[in-house]
N, C-alpha and C positions, 0 to 999 in steps of 0.2 A: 355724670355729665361734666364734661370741660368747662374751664369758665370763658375758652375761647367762644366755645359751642352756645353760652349764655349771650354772648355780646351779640353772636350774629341772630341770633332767637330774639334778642331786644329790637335789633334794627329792624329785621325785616316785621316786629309786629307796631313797627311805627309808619305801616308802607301807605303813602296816600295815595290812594287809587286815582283818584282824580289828575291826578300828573303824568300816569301812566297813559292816559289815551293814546290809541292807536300804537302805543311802543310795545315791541315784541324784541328784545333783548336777553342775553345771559352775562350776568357781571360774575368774571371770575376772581375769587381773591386767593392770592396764596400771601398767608403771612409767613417770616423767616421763620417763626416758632408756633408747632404747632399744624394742625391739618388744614388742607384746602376746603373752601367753601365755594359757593356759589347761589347766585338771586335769581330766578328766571322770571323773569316779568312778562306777562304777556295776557291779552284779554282782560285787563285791567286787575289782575291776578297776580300773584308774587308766592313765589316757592323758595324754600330754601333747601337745599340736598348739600350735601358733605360729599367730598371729593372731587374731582376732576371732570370739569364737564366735558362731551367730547366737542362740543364748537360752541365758544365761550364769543361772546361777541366784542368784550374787553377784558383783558386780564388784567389785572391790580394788584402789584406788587409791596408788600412794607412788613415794617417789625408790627409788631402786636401793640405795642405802647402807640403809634400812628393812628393803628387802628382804631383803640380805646380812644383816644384824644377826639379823633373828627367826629366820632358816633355820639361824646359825650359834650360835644359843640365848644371842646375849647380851641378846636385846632379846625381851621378853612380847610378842606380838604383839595382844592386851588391852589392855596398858596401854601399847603403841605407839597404838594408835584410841584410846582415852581422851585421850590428847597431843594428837589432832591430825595425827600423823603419817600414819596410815592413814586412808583413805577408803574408806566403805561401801556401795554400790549395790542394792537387791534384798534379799534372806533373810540378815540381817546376822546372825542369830542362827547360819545353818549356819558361820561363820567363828568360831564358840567354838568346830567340831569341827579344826579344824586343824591344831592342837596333838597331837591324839591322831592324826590322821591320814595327819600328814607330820612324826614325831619328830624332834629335833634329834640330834644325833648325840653 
């Protein structure tokens, strides 16, 4: 197992369901290093699958070290895409719910 494959196995078993209400979404991530993932949240339920979803409802672009940084709450994930860091595809506004979604620990 990757240790990319670890980080998103951490996030999504930090998933508060309770934030989820009524959201039925898929957060795409492709990071520059490393394979694509994906969240599908829906029914207050949260999946994580590897690879390319086929209709991702935001895709979410960045290097891996971005990645690590927002998951492990030293870096805003906000004012990481304000920098430039992150890159946004699709319903850029359901990636303000993230935060509340997938808390930092």
């Amino acid at each position: 197992m990757s240790e990319i494959q670890d980080w998103f196995e951490t996030m999504t078993g930090r998933f508060n369901s309770a934030a989820a209400a009524g959201l039925d979404a898929v957060f795409q991530y492709k990071l520059d290093e490393g394979d694509a993932y994906y969240a599908s949240v829906s029914g207050g339920e949260c999946v994580l699958g590897k690879g390319e979803h086929n209709s991702p409802s935001v895709v979410l672009m960045m290097d891996s070290q971005t990645f690590k940084e927002v998951l492990d709450g030293e870096t805003n994930g906000m004012q990481a895409f304000m920098a430039g860091r992150i890159r946004a595809d699709g319903d850029i506004m359901l990636a303000t719910r993230l935060e509340a979604l997938f808390p930092a620990s």
